[in-house]
N, C-alpha and C positions, 0 to 999 in steps of 0.2 A: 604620419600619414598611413602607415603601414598596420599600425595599430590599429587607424580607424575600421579601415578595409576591412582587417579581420575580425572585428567584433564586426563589422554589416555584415560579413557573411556567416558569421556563425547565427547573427540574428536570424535572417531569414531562411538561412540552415534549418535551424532547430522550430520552425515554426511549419517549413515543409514535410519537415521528417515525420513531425506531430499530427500535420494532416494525413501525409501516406498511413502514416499505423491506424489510422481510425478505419475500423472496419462496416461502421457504421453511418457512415457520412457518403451520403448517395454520389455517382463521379459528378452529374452537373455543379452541385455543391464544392465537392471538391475543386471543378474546375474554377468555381465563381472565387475561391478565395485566392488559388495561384495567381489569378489575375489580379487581383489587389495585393498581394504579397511582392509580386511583381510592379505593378506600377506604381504604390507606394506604399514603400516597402516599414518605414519608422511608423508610420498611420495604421497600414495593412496588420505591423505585429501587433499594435495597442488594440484594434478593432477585434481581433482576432482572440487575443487574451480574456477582455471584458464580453466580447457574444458571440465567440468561437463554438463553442460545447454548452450542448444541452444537458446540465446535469445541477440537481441542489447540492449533490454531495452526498457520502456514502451514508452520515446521519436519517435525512430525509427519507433515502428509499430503503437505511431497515426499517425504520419506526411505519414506514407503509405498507412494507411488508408482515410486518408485527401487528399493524391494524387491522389488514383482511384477513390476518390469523386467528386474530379473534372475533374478527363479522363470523367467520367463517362455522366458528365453535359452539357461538353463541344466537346465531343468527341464522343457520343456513335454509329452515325452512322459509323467510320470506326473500329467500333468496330463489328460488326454484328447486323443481327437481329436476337436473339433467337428462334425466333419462327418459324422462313421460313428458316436460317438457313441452317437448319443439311435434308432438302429436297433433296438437294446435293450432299449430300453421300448415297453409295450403304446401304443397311438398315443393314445388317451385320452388318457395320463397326458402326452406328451410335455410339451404345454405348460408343465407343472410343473418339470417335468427343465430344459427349455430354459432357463427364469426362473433356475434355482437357478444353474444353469453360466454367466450374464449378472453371475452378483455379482463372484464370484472369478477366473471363467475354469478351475474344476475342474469334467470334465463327466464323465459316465458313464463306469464301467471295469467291465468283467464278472470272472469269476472268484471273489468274494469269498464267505467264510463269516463266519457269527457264532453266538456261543454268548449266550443270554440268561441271565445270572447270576441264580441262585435266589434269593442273599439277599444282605446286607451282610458276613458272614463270609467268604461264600464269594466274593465279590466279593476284600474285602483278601489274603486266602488265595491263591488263584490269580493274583491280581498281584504278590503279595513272591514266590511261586515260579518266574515269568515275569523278573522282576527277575535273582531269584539264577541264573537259568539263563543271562542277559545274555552275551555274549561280545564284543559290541561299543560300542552305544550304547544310551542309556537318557533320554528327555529327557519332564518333568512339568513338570505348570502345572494349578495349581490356583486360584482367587478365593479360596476359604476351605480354608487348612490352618491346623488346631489344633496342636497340642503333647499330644494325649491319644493315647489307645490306636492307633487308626487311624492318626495321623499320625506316631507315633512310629514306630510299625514300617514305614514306609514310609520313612522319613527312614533308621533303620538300616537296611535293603535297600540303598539307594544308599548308605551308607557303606560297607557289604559291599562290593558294586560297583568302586565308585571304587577301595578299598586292590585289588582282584585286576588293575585295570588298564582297565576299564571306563569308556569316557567317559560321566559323566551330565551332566545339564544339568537345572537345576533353575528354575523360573520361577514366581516366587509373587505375587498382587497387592499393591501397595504397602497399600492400605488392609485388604480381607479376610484378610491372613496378616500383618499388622500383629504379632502375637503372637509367632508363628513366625519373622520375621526378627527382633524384638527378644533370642529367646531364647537361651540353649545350646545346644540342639540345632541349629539354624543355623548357630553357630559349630566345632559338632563337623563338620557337612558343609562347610564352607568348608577345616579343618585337613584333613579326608580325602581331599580334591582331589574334592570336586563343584565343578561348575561353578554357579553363583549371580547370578542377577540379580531386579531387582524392577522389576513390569510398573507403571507407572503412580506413582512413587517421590513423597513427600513431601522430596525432599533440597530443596526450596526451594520451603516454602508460599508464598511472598511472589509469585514469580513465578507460581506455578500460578493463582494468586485473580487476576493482572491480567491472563493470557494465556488463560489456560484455564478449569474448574471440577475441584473438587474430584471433585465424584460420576460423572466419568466411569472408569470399571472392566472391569480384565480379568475376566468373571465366567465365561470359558471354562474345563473341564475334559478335560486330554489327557494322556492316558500312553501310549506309543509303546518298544516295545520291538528293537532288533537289526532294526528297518525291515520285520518278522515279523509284530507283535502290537499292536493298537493297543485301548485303552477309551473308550469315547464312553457320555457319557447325563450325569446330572441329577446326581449326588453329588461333593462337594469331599473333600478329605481332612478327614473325621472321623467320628467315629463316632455312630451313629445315635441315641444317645442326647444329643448336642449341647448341650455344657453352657453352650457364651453363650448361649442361648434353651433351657435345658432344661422349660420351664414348655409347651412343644407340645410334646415331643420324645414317640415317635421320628419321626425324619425319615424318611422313607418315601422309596425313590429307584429308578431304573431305571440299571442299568448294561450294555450289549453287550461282549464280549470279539469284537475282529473281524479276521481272515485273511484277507490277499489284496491287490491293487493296492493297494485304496481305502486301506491304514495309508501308504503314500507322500504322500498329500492331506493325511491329515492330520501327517503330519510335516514337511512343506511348510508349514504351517498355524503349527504350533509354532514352525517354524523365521522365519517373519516375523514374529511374537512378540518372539523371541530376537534376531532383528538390527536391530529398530525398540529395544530395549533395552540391547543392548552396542556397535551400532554392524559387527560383525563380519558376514560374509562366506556366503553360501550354499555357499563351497568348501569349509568346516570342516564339512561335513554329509554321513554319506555314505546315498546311497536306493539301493534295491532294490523290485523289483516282482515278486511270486510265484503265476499267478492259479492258484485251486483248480477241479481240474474238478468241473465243473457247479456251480460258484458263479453268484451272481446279479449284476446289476450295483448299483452303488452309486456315490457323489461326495458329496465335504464341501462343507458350505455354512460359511462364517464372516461374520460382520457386525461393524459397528464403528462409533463416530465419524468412521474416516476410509474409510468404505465410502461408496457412495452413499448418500442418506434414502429409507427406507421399505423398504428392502427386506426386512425380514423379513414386514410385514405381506404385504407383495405378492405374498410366495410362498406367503403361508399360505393369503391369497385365492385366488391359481392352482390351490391343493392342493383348497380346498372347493369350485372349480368346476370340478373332473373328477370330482368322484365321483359316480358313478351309484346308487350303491345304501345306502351309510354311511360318518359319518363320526365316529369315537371320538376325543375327545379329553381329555387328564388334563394340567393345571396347576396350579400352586397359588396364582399370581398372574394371574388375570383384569383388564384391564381396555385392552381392545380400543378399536380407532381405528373412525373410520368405516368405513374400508374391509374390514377383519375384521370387524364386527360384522354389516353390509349381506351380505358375501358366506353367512355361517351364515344368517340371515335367509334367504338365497334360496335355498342348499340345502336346508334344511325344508321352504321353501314347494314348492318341487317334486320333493316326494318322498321325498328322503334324508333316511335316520335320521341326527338329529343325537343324540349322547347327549355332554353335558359333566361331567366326574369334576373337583370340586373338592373343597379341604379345607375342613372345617364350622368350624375354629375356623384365623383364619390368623395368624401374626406379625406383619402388619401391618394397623391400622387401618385405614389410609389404603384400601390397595387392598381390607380387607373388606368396607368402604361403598359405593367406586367401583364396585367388582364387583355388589355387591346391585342399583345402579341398573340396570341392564341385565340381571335377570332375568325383567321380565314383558314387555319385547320380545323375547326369545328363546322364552318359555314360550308367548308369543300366535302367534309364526313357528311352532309345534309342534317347538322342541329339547325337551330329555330333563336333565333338569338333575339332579346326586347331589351331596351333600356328604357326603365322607367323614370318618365318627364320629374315628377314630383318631391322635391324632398330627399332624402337618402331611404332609400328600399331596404333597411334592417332585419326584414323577417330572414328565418333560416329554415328553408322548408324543403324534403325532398318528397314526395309522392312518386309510386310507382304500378303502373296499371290501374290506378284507382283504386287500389284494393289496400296497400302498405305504403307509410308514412311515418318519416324519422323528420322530429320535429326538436330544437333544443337551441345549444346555443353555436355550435359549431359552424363558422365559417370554412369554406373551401380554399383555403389558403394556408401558404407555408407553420405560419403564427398559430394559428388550431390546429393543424397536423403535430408541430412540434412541440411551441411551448409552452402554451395555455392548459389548464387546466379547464375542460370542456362538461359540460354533459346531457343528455340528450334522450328523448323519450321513442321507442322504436314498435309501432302497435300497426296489426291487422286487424283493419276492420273498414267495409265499403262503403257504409254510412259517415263516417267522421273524415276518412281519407276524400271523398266527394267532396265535403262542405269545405276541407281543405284547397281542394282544387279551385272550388269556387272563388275562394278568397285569391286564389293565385293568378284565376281571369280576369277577377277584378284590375288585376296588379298589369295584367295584358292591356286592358282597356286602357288606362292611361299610360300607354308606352311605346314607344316608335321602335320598329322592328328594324333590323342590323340585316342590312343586303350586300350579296357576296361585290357585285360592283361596286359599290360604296367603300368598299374594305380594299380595293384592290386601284380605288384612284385615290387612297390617302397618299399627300405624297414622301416623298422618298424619305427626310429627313425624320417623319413622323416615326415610319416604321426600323428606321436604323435606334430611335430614341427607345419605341417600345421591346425592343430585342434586345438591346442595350439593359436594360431594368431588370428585364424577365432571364436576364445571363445572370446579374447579379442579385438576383430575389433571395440566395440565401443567404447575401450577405447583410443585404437588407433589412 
């Protein structure tokens, strides 16, 4: 018996210890695991081991750093010029600008146009047209492709492609297109000469569970066309009716079609994707930069595991503490750090319209709880809180004073703060940020607004559950 005792305690010894030394691991976090190390304790260390630490392993983040060594050499004019820059932006905003060009090193490029896609038809439509008109390159990466309607005809476009002579390059997440590389269609793009790799590959769980975790995910969306045409925003390849969750569906999403410097950033983006995955060369890529007059400026923002920690919040903070007048935001996964949560808190408090667009019924439990906890600090701050009736609310949209909008694929929750690989399109301009807004009152109109009474006669049970969630979100 004595034995046992001391191997539990050295277990959960050596698992606290491991928590204390992290210097990186925020206190709620911390606190969220002693409490599970504590109440159970053989569960708490397994839990702990497999999605304790956010890291691929010291492999992963030289070869990333080895990557942007050579974006860097080889690349750096479509990357910006730091210095001239952030001239471009209204000086308010720069701060924001400045942060975002600190992650990557892609900083403002003027020139650019975008078209904001009316629907999901017209979305896939105008991308297999964009595809077939292809003469050069063509390189996709999706977190979630299906094998239905949507993903199918996307998959035959780059078969089209590929036979006419067409380099595609094809990049799907090991886990979210799990489907689509098990399938035919995979195999039909592999005989047609696509190019094929898989971002985050289960080819050796055994290694992944001792070096890494499972749940870290490419969950970025990019399609890049002849270095011309790029698509940025919230939608994976399928179709909005989404039949692995079709019980929310339809999936409600934002998509930009966008011309000009800024698709080189994100082909740049793709392109360290693609050689963190096959190993290959930034030579085998060819860029082009085309600015449209009187386009606006813009630059890609990307995040990761092997980026710095924190920085998505950090920018979202920079973005709520420039606006002077409102701040729209649409997610479908709320469940903010302290640092997002304190900075909307402080825009409310002085002044700005905060108005937040969520979905009233979401796919996950977990984040529907965690989210509810933090609706009567926000509603008591004077934010503006919707849940939208219809479907799941997918768009990821922030607009600020009408004037700047970070559009991509980032949700405001733990999971794209920390483990996802994220990326996202960051542009001044009062014309396209507007038509945004538009689509965001659309998203108002059908949705019932969240009042501070309502929040405050849920009863007791509910909100000891939602506190409950939102204590252990990082274990979560």
């Amino acid at each position: 018996m004595s034995i046992i005792l001391t191997l539990h305690a050295l277990l959960v010894l050596s698992f606290t210890l491991r928590i204390l030394l992290r210097d990186d691991l925020s206190p709620p976090g911390r606190l969220a695991w002693f409490i599970v190390l504590n109440a159970l304790p053989y569960l708490g260390s397994l839990l702990y081991f497999l999605f304790g630490e956010i890291d691929l392993g010291n492999h992963a983040t030289k070869r990333h750093d080895e990557i942007f060594d050579e974006i860097n050499a080889k690349a750096s004019y479509f990357m910006g010029e730091s210095s001239n820059s952030y001239q471009l932006i209204e000086q308010i905003y720069q701060p924001a600008f400045l942060y975002a060009g600190s992650i990557n090193g892609f900083h403002p490029l003027p020139g650019n146009s975008a078209e904001l896609m009316p629907d999901s038809d017209t979305t896939l439509a105008s991308m297999i047209a964009d595809i077939d008109a292809a003469t050069d390159e063509v390189h996709v990466l999706y977190y979630i492709w299906l094998t239905d309607t949507t993903g199918t005809a996307l998959a035959e476009a780059l078969i089209a492609a590929a036979l006419r002579g067409v380099t595609c390059r094809v990049l799907a997440d090991g886990l979210g297109s799990r489907g689509l590389i098990k399938s035919a269609l995979w195999q039909r793009m592999k005989e047609a000469g696509v190019q094929l790799a898989i971002a985050l590959p289960f080819s050796n769980i055994i290694y992944t569970l001792i070096t890494s975790r499972v749940d870290l995910r490419n969950h970025r969306k990019i399609t890049v066309i002849d270095s011309r045409i790029t698509y940025c925003g919230s939608r994976n390849s399928a179709d909005p009716e989404f039949l692995v969750k079709k019980k929310y569906a339809p999936w409600i999403d934002i998509m930009l079609r966008i011309k000009g410097p800024v698709v080189a950033q994100n082909q740049l983006l793709f392109a360290s994707d693609w050689m963190q995955a096959t190993g290959e060369s930034l030579d085998n890529f060819h860029l082009a930069a085309k600015d449209i007059e009187g386009g606006f400026p813009a630059q890609v923002m990307g995040v990761g595991p092997t980026e710095r920690t924190g920085a998505t919040p950090q920018l979202f903070s920079n973005l709520f503490a420039c606006a002077e007048e409102s701040i729209l935001l649409t997610t479908p996964y709320f469940v903010p750090d302290t640092t997002v949560l304190e900075a909307l808190c402080t825009a409310a408090h002085r002044g700005v319209t905060v108005m937040l667009i969520f979905p009233k019924k979401n796919d996950s439990w977990i984040v529907a709880a965690a989210s509810h906890s933090y609706y009567r600090r926000l509603l008591d701050a004077g934010c503006i809180i919707y849940e939208h009736r219809k479907g799941l609310l997918h768009s990821k949209i922030l607009t600020v004073d009408g004037k700047v909008s970070l559009v991509g694929s980032s949700n405001l929750d733990l999971r794209s703060f920390d483990l996802n690989y994220e990326n996202n399109l960051l542009l001044q301009d009062k014309s396209l940020t507007q038509a945004i807004n538009e689509r965001q009152y659309s998203y108002i109109k059908g949705s019932d607004e969240v009042k501070l009474p309502e929040v405050l006669n849920w009863p007791f049970y509910r909100r000891v559950w939602n506190n409950v969630i939102a204590t252990l979100g990082p274990v979560l």
